[in-house]
N, C-alpha and C positions, 0 to 999 in steps of 0.2 A: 858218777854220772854228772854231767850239767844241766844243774837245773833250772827250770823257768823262772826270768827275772820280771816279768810284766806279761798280763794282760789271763786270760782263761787259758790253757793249754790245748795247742793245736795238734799236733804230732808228737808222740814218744816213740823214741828206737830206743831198742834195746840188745848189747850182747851183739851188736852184727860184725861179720866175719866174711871175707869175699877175697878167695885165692883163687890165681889162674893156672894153669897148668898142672903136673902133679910130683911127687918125689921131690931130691933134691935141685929140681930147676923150678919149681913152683913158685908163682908169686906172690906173697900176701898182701892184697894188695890194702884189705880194711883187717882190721884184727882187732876185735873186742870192744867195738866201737859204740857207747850210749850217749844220749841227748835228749831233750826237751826243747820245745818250741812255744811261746806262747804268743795271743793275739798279739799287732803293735807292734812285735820286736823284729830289731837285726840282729843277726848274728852271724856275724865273720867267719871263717876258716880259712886261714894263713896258712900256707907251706909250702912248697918248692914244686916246681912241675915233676909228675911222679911220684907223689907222695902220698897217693889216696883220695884226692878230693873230690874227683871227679866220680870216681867209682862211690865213694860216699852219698854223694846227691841222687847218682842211678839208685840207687838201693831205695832212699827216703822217696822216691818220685817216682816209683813203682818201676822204674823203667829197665829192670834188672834184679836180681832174685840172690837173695843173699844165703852162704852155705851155714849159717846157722844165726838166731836174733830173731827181732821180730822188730815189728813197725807199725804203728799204728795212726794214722789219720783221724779223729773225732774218735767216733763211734765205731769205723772201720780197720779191719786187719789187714792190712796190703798185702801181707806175706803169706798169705792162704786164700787171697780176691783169686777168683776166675779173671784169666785175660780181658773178656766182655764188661767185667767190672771194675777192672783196672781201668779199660778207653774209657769209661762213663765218669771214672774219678779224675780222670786228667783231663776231660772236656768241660768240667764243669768245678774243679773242686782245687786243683793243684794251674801252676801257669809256671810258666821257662821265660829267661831271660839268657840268649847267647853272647857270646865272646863275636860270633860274625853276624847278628844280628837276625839274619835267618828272615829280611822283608822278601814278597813278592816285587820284584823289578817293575812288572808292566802294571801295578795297582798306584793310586796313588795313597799318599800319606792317611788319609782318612779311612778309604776302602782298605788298605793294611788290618787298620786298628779296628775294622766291623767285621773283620774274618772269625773271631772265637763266638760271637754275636751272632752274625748267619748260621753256624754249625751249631748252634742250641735253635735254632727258630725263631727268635727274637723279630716282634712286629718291626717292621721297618720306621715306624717315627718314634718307637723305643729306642731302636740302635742309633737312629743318626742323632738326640740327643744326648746318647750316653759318647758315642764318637767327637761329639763335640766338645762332649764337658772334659774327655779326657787331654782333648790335642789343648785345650786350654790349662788344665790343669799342668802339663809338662811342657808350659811353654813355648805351643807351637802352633794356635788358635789362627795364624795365618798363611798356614805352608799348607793346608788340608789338602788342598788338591796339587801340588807336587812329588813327584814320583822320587824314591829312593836317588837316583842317578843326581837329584837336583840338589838334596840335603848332605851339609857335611856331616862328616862319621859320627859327631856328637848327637846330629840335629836326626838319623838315622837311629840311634841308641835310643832317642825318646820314641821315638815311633814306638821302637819293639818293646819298651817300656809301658808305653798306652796301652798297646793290643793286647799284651799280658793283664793287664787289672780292668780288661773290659768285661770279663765273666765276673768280675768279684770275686776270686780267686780267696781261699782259705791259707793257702798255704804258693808264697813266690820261691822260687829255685833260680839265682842265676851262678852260671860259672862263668866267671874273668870277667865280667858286663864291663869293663874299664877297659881290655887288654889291646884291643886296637887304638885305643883313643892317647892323646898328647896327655902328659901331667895334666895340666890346668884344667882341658876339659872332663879328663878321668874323675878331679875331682870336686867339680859342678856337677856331676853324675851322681857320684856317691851322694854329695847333701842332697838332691834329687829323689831318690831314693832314699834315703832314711826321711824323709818330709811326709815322701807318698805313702809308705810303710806305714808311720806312725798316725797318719792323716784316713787313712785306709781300712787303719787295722788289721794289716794282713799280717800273717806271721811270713819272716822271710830268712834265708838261708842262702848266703853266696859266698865265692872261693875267691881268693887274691892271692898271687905271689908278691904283691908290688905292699911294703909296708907302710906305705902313706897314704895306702886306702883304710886301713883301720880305725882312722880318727871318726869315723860315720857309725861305728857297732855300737851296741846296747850291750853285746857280749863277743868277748874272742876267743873262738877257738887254734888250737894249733894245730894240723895234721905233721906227721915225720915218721915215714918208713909205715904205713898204716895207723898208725897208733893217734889219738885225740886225747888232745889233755885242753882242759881252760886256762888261759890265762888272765891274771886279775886283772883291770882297766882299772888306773890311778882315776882317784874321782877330779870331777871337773877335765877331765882328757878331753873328750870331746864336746859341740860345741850345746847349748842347751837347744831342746827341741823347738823353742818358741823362737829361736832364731835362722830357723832352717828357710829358707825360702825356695818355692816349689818354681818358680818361674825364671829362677838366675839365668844368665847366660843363653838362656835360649837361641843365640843366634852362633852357638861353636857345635 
């Protein structure tokens, strides 16, 4: 098992296993897969498209039902929640980060980032200061009212990045968050991200094929053919946390 390197423990799986099909054409897609998560941290999982990772996250994010394991949230067992209690843990408790971003077109930038905000009922000059303090916090306190179509794909990624840690989110899920973006801005994202993480406290979990996003984790995993192994991070690899700045680049 990999175990938690900082903060209280958010989420432990355990033992999860998730094949599609059956017989000899069956895919497995996770096999025996355990982890820990704790507040504060990143943690990476490297490996090839096809290899598990995605179907790893569905499992941890309740968004999918694993054939054997278990998983658990705080105090909560995902893998025995009623559906009804799953929507309520993923409105309120877990938040996504996509590979296409996943904004509304005719919303602008602001109204994006008050959508998980509205869907709890949040008083409206709670939300529009927390909407603020977020486009500020990811570097983008002056695009509020610009619609997707207007923000480059980076300046787009922050968006979905805001609206995600507008609930306060326990537990961040993204898969590929870099995979549309150029190098350079892929990895102003990543410091980005491990800033707001660690600034945050949220426990966070996301997938990369690209090996030059790894220099942002607090821990890395590997996926290959289902299977998760950790690999060690040389100390001093990445850069120290007091140096991460949350407002870089704001304008890629």
């Amino acid at each position: 098992m990999s175990e938690v390197g900082t903060g209280e423990v958010v989420l432990r799986a355990d033992g999860l296993s998730r094949s599609y099909g059956a017989g000899e054409t069956a895919v497995h897609a996770l096999v025996d897969a355990s982890l820990t998560l704790g507040s504060g941290e990143l943690v990476i999982v490297r490996g090839a498209s096809g290899s598990g990772k995605t179907t790893l996250l569905n499992l941890l994010g309740g968004l999918d039902t694993a054939d054997a394991g278990r998983v658990r949230l705080g105090d909560t067992e995902l893998t025995t929640a009623s559906e009804a209690e799953l929507v309520e843990v993923r409105r309120r408790r877990i938040s996504y980060v996509f590979q296409s971003f996943a904004l509304l077109p005719a919303l602008s930038a602001a109204e994006n980032v008050e959508i998980p905000l509205r869907l709890l009922a949040v008083p409206a000059a709670e939300r529009d200061a927390r909407v603020r303090e977020l486009l500020e916090l990811v570097g983008l306190a002056g695009h509020a009212e610009q619609r997707p179509a207007e923000l480059s794909g980076g300046q787009q990624q922050r968006v979905a990045l805001a609206r995600a840690l507008a609930n306060r989110p326990e537990l961040l899920i993204a898969d590929e968050p870099t995979g549309q973006l150029d190098s350079r801005t892929a990895e102003a994202m990543m410091t980005l991200i491990a800033a707001l993480v660690h600034e945050q406290g949220v426990a966070a979990i996301l997938t990369t094929h690209d090996p030059r996003m790894v220099a942002a984790a607090d821990r890395l995993l590997e996926m290959h053919d289902g299977h998760l192994t950790e690999i060690p991070l040389e100390r001093g690899r990445h850069r120290a946390r007091a140096e991460t700045s949350t407002g870089a680049d704001a304008s890629r």
